[in-house]
N, C-alpha and C positions, 0 to 999 in steps of 0.2 A: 794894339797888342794886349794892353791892358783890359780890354772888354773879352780879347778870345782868351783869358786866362779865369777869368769871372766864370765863364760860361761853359766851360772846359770843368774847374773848379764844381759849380754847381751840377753841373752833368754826372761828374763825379759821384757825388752828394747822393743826387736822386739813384745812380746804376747800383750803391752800396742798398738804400732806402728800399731798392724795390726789389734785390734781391733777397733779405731779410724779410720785406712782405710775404713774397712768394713762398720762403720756406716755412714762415709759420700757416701759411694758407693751406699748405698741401698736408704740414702735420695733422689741421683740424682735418681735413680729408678720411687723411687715413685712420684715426682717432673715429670721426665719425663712422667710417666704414667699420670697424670693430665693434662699434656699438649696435650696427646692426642695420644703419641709414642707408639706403642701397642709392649706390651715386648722388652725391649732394650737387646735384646738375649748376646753381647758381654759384656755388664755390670754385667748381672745374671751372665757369665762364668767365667767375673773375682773374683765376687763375692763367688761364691764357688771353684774356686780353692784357693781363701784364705782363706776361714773357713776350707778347708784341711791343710793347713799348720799351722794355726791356732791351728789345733787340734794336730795335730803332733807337737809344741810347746808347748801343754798345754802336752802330756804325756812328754816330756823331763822334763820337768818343777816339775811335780809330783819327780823323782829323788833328785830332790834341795831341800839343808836345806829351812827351811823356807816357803816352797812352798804354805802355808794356805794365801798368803799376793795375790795372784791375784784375 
């Protein structure tokens, strides 16, 4: 029980971590797009291979006591 609470815990950790990432990634996005950068193709790809794992953290997540708190 003590191991799914660690893991549960750190899951946590990371769904905060990379939803933060995400939203600073998409400011420089749009920041860049203002500036004149037309589709910063490598930021959009970072940007969605982290709301994939993202997502695949949010179903681990549902498993955890608790899970109503993200």
């Amino acid at each position: 029980m003590n191991d799914d609470n660690n893991t549960c815990d750190r899951l946590r950790r990371l769904h905060s971590h990379l939803v933060r990432e995400i939203n600073m990634l998409r400011k420089s996005v749009d920041e860049e797009e203002r500036e004149g950068v037309v589709n910063p193709v490598e930021t959009i790809t970072i940007i969605e291979g982290l709301q994939k794992a993202l997502h695949t953290i949010h179903l681990e997540l549902q498993k955890c006591p608790g899970n109503g708190e993200i």
